[in-house]
N, C-alpha and C positions, 0 to 999 in steps of 0.2 A: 580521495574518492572512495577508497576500500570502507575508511572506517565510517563515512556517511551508509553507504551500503550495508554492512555493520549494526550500526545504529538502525536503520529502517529495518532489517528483518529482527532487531528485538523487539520492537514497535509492536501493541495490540491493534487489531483492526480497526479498535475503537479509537486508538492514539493517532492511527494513521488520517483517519479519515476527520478527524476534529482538525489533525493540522494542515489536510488538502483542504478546508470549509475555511483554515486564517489567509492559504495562497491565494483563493480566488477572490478573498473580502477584499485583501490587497492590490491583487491585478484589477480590479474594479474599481479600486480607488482612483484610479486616473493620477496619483499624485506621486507615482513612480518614475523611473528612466527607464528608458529600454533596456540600456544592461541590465538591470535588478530587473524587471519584469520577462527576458529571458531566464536568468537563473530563476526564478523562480516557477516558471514555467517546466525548465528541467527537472527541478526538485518535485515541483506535480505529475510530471512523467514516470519520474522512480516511485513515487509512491505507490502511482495507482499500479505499476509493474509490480509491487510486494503485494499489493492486496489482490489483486488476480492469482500471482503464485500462490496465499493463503486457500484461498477459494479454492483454486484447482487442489490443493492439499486434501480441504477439505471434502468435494466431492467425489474424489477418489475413493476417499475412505470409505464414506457412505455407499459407493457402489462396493466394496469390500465386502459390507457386511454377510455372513452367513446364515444359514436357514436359522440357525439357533439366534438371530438378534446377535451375534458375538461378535466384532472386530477382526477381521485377519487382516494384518498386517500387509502392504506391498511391496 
């Protein structure tokens, strides 16, 4: 489980979110078992969990920014 967690936070937002768009083509497909269509319903939980933490990264930062437009760090 570590190294899937792992894996998901080296993931670009872009990566993430192209592979939550193949779990739901999947879970849609009707042509799954419920066990796989749990696990993959977990693995769409963790995802959207990294790309939130992305998020919240990133609006963090943006409220960071200084009078000068400059980044400070949190």
């Amino acid at each position: 489980m570590a190294e899937t967690e792992n894996r998901n936070q080296e993931m670009t937002m872009e990566e993430a979110l192209k592979e939550l768009d193949g779990i739901v083509e999947r879970l849609e497909s009707r042509e799954i078992s419920l066990e796989d269509s749990f696990a993959l319903y977990q693995k769409g939980m963790e995802l959207l969990r990294q790309c939130g933490s992305k998020i919240d990264t990133v609006e963090k930062k943006m409220l960071k920014l200084n009078e000068d437009g400059e980044l400070s760090e949190f």
